[in-house]
N, C-alpha and C positions, 0 to 999 in steps of 0.2 A: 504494500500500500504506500502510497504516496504522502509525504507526511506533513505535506501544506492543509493537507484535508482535515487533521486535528488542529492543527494551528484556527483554519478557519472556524470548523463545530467549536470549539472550545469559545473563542472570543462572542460569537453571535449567542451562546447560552448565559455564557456571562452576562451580557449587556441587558440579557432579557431577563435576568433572578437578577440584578440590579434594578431595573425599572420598577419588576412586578413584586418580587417578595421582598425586596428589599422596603420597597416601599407600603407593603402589607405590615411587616412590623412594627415601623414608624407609627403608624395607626392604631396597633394593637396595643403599644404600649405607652398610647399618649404624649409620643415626643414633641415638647414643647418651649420653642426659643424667649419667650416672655420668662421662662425660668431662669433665675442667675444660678451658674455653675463654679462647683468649689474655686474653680483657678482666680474668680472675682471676688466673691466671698471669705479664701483664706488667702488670699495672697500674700507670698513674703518674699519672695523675689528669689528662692533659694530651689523648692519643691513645684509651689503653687507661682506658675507665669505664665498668665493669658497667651496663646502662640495664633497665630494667621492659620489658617485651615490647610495650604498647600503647605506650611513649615509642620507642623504637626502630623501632617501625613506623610512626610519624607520621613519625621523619629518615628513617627509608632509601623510605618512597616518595615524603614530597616532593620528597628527592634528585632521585631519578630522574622523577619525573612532568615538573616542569618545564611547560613550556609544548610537550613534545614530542608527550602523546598529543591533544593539540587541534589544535597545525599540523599534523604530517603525514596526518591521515584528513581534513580538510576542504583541503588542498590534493591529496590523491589524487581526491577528489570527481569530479574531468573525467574520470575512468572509469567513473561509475556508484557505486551504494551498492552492488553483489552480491561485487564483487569484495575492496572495499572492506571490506566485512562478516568474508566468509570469512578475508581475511587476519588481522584482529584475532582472531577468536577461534582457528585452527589455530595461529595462528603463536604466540599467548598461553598455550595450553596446552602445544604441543608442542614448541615450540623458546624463547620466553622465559621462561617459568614455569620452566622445566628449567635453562636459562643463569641466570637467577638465584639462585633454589635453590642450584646446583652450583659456581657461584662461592662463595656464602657458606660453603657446606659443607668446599669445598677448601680455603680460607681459612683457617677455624679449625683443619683438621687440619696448615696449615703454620706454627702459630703467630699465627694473624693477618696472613702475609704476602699482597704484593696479588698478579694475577695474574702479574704480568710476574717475580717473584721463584718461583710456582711453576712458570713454565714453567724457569726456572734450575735448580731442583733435579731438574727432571725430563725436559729437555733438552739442557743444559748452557748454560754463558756464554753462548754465541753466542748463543744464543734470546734469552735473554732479556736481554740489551743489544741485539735488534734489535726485539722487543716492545716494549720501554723509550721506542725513540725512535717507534714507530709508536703507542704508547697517548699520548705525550704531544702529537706532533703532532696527533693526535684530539683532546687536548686541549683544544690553542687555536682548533681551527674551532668546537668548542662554545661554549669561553666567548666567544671573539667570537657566534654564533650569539644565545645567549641575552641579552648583554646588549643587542643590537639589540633582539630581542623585548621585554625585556623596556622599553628607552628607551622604543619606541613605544607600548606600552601607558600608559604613564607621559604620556605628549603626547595620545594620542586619549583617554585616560580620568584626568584632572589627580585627582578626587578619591583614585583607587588611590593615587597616590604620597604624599598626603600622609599617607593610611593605612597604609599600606607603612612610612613612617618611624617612624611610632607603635611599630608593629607590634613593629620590630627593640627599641625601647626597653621596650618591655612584655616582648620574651623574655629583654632582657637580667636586669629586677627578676624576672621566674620565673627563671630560674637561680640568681641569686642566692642569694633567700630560699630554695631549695629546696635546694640545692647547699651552700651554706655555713650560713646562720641552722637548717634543717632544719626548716621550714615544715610544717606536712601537706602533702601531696602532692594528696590530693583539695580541701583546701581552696584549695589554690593554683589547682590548674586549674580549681574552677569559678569565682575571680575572675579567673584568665586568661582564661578563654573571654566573660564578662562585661565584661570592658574588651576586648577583641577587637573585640565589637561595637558598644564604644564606640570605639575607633578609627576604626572603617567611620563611624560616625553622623558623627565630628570631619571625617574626609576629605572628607564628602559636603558638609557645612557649609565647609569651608577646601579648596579644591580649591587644590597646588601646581603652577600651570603655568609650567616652563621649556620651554627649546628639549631638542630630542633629543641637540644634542651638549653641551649643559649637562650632562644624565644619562647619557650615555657616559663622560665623566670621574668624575661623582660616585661612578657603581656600580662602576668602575676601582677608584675609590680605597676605594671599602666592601670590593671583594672582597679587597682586598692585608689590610685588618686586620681583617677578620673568618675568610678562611683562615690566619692564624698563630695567634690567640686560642684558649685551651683551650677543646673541645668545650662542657664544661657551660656558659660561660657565654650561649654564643649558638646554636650549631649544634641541639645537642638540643634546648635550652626551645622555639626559635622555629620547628623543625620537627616536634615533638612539636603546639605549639598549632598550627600550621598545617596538622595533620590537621584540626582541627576543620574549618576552614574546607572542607575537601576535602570531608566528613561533612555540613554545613549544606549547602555546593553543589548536590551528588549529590543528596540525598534533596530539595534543592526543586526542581531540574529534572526530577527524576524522574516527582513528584508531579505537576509541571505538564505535564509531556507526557501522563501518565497522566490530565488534566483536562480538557486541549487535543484531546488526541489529533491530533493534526496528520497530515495525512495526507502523503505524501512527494513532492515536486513535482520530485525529483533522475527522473533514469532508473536502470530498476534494473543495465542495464548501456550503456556507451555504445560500446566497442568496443575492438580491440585497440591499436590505433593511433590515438590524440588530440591535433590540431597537431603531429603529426609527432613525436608523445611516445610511447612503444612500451611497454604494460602491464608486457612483462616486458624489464628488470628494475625501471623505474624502481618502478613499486608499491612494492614491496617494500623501498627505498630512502628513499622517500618516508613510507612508515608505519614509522615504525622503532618509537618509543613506542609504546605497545599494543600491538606483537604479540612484537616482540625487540629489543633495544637492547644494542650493545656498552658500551654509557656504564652500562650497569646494573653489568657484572660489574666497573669499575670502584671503582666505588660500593661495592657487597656485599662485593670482597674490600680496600678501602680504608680505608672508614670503618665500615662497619656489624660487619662481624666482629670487631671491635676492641671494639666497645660489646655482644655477645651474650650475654646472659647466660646461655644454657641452650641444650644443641647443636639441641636440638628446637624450639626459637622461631626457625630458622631456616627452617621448612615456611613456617611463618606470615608471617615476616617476605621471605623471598625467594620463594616460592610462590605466596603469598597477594595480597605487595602487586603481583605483576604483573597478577593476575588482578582485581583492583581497578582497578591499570591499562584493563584492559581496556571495564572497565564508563565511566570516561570517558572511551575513545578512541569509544563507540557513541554516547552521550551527544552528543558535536562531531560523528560523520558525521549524529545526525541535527538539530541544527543547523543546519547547510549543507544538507541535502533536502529539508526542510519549505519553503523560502522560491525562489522563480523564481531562473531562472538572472542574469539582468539587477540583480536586487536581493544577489545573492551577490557579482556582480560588484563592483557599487559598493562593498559591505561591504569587497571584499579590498582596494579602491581605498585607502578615505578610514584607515583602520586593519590589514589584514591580516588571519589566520584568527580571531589574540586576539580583534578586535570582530569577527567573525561569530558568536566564541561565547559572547561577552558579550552581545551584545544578542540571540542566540537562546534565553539561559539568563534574560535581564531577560523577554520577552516568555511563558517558561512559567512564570516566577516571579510574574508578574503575575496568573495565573491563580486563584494562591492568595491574593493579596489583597495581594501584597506593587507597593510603586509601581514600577512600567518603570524609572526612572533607578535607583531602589537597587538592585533585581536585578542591572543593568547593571553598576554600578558594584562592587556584591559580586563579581562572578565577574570581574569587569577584577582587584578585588584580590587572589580564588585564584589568580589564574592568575601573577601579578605575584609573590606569594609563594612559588608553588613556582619560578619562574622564577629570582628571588634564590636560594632552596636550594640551585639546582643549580649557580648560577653561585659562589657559596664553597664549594661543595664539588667541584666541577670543578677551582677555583685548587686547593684544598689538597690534593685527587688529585695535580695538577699539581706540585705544589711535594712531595709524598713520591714520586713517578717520579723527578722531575729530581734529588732527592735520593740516591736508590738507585741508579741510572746512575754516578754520581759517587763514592757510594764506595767503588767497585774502581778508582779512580786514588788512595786514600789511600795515603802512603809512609809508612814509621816509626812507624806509631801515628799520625801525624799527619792527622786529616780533610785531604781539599779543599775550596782558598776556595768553590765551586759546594755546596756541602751545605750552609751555612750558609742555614737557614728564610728569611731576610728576605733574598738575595742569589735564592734559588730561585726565590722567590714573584715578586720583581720583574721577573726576567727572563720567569717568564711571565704575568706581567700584564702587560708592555710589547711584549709580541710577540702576544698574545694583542688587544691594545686597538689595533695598527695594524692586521686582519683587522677588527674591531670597524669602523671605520669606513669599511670597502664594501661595507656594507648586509648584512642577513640576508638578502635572497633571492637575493644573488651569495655568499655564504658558503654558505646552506643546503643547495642540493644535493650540493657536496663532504663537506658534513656529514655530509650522509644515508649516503651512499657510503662515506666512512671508520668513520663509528661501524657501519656492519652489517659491515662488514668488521674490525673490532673483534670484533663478537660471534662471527664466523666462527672467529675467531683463538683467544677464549676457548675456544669449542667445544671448539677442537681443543684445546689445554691439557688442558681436563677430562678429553679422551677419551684424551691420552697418560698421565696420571695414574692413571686407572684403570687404563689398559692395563697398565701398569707394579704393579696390587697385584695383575695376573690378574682384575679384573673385570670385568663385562659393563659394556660402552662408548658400544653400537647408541646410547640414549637421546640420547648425544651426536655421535657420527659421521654419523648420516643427516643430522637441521641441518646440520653443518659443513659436510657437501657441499654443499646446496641454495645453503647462504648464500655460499659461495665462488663457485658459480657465478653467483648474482644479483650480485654485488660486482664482480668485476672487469670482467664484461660491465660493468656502469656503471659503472666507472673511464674506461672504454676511450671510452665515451659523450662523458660530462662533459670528460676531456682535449679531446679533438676539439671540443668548442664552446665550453673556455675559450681552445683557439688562436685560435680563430674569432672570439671577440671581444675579442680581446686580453687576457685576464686572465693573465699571465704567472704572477704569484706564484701561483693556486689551479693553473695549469699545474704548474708546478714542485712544489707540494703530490702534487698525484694521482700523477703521476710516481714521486716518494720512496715514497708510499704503494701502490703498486701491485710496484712491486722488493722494497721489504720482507717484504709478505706474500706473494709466490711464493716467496721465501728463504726465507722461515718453514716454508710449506706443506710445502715440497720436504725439510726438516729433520722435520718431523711424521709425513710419509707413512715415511719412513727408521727413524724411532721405532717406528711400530706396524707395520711391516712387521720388524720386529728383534723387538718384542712375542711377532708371531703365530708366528714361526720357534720362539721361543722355550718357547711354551708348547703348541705341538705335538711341538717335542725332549720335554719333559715325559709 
């Protein structure tokens, strides 16, 4: 099959679960811009700062984009593109686009609080000091996850990193002058996006190569002082400009497949059972990015609701940017399809799925006239820059869980020593960077596992929340089942063969994360079974 044909289905469904469910929701849950949102309400200029809707939607999807929707649908690949396909987009319309969304939505109506704070108000303590310790444990297999990702992208692709460092110091002078001096804004970004590419050109010319555990400490030690550092200086500017890059990407590989036309050399389906790998649940584990991510609702009710300016810029910004998600989770499956099995192989070998989808995105960029290596090296640096995104904004999730947990042991007025930012942060940068170094693809699948079983959890949140104002819930109950039951079935998976090869600590991880969330479940099912008694007595 020819693979401009997904390219095409994919964006026309999109556009149309944008118009229509997108805007069913909006309606179902009362979205209402005469409402003032935390970022006005609590602002300090540090957490809470109003952002412009296209600024806000470059952070909250590089956030979560990450290097997630590229590795998981090009390591789903050993099942074919059919399955692969259909997941990104049911799963993007009907259960992430809606988990995103409903996060940021329930957010702003809890003040800006994150989820693990509204399952508190809406299930009591218990919930949510045992969400607290299961989103932060999520946590740290991400940010161990990503900065592996992101080391090795940095080792097989030297030029990205030296880009990458640019990069940070260019979002630091846009925040800056934008934030403080009061700069135009248009004029700022179009010499942001102008040195942008002057970055890329410096990288290509001065490639920085260390070893991989050189840049496991270095990105350690970024992510400690770039999650305490106030939003405007680095988070917004360098995730705002880092759409761009998403924007240049997209639209050149786009182009280029649309040039190429490549035809798909993957099988469209390979079966249910691959080396002893069983479709369901892992698929669905495996693709988290692109189709549902529990590390979204992190995101959306963490840092983005806090920066919202307007309740209705949260279609866009949580609706939208998943469904954009989507468009480059199709993007890397085909990638990985167009090229022999033997030559996918060596790709995962020498780099991982990053350089399968750098060098499939240099090779349709080439088409347009641009050279093999800078394609290459362009999309090694998107990928590397939302990869950074995620991993300071995962720390600084991190470090406002660990902080929230903690202060219901405050006595007298008096905080605990554990709330203080820079005791938070380190504690989980230091537990997070011993996971960091047993490789991303002995982290990864526990990853996959905990973060959809995260989103499972949010679900359920949303759907106790609404249950509780008496409104229609379905939108979020049918996911939560599904995702519960794809999760712990691969919990149960993954235990069994981290005993099998000794991996004790991700043992002992799945374990804690598996007790958690039946605890949780069993507390949820109790909530809207009290719900439905309730509003049937009515």
């Amino acid at each position: 099959m020819n693979s401009i044909w997904l390219i095409i289905l994919g964006i026309i469904l999109i556009i149309i679960a944008y118009k229509t469910y997108g805007s069913y929701l909006t309606k179902e849950w009362g979205v209402d811009n005469k409402k003032v949102t935390p970022a006005h309400s609590k602002k300090d200029g540090v957490d809470y700062v109003p952002a412009k809707a296209p600024v806000l939607l470059g952070h909250h999807f590089s956030s979560i984009a990450g290097a997630g929707p590229i590795v998981g649908p090009i390591q789903a690949a050993i099942f074919g593109w059919v399955p692969v396909m259909l997941w990104i987009l049911i799963g993007g319309i009907f259960f992430g686009g809606v988990h995103d969304y409903g996060s940021i939505f329930a957010s702003i109506r809890h003040d800006g609080k994150s989820i693990g704070q509204i399952i508190g108000d809406n299930m009591g303590k218990k919930g949510k000091k045992l969400f607290s310790i299961f989103a932060w444990l999520t946590l740290l297999l991400i940010i161990a996850a990503f900065t592996n990702i992101t080391a090795n992208t940095f080792v097989s692709v030297p030029s990205a990193a030296t880009a990458s460092l640019l990069f940070i110091l260019l979002a630091i002078c846009f925040g800056f002058f934008v934030y403080r001096k009061n700069v135009s804004f248009v004029l700022s970004t179009v010499l942001g996006v102008i040195l942008l590419f002057v970055s890329i050109w410096l990288g290509i010319k001065f490639p920085l190569a260390l070893s991989k555990t050189a840049w496991n400490f270095i990105l350690l030690g970024y992510i400690f002082i770039a999650s305490i550092a106030p939003v405007w200086i680095l988070l917004q500017p360098r995730d705002y400009l880092s759409s761009f890059l998403l924007y240049a990407l997209m639209i050149g590989a786009i182009l280029g497949i649309f040039i190429t036309r490549p035809n798909l050399q993957l099988e469209p389906f390979v079966g249910f059972n691959v080396d002893n790998t069983p479709l369901f649940p892992i698929l669905f584990v495996t693709v988290a990015c692109g189709a549902i991510s529990g590390f979204h609702s992190l995101v959306g009710s963490g840092t983005t609701s806090k920066q919202l300016d307007k309740e209705k810029d949260a279609k866009l910004i949580g609706y939208g940017g998943m469904l954009i998600e989507c468009v480059v989770a199709i993007v890397a499956i085909i990638t990985a399809g167009y090229i022999s099995k033997g030559e996918l192989s060596q790709l995962l070998g020498d780099g991982g799925p990053v350089n399968v989808f750098s060098n499939g995105v240099g090779n349709f960029m080439a088409s347009i006239g641009i050279p093999n290596h800078v394609g290459t090296s362009f999309a090694a640096l998107a990928v590397s820059a939302f990869a950074l995104t995620s991993l300071d904004t995962s720390t600084r999730l991190g470090r406002f869980v660990f902080q929230e947990y903690f202060e219901d042991f405050s006595k007298d007025g008096k905080k605990s020593t554990l709330t203080n930012p820079f005791i938070a942060t380190g504690i989980t940068v230091l537990l997070s960077g011993i996971l960091a170094f047993k490789g991303w693809d002995v982290v990864w699948p526990l990853f996959g596992s905990a973060n959809q079983l995260l989103a499972a959890l949010s679900l359920m949140a949303l759907a106790v929340w609404l249950g509780n104002l008496g409104k229609n819930n379905k939108m979020f109950t049918i996911p939560m089942g599904f995702m519960f039951a794809v999760t712990l079935t691969a919990l149960i998976i993954l235990i069994k063969d981290n005993i099998a090869s000794g991996q004790i600590v991700l043992v002992v991880f799945g374990i804690l994360l598996f007790i958690l969330s039946i605890v949780l479940l069993i507390e949820a099912i109790n909530k809207l079974s009290k719900n439905k008694k309730t509003s049937s007595k009515a």
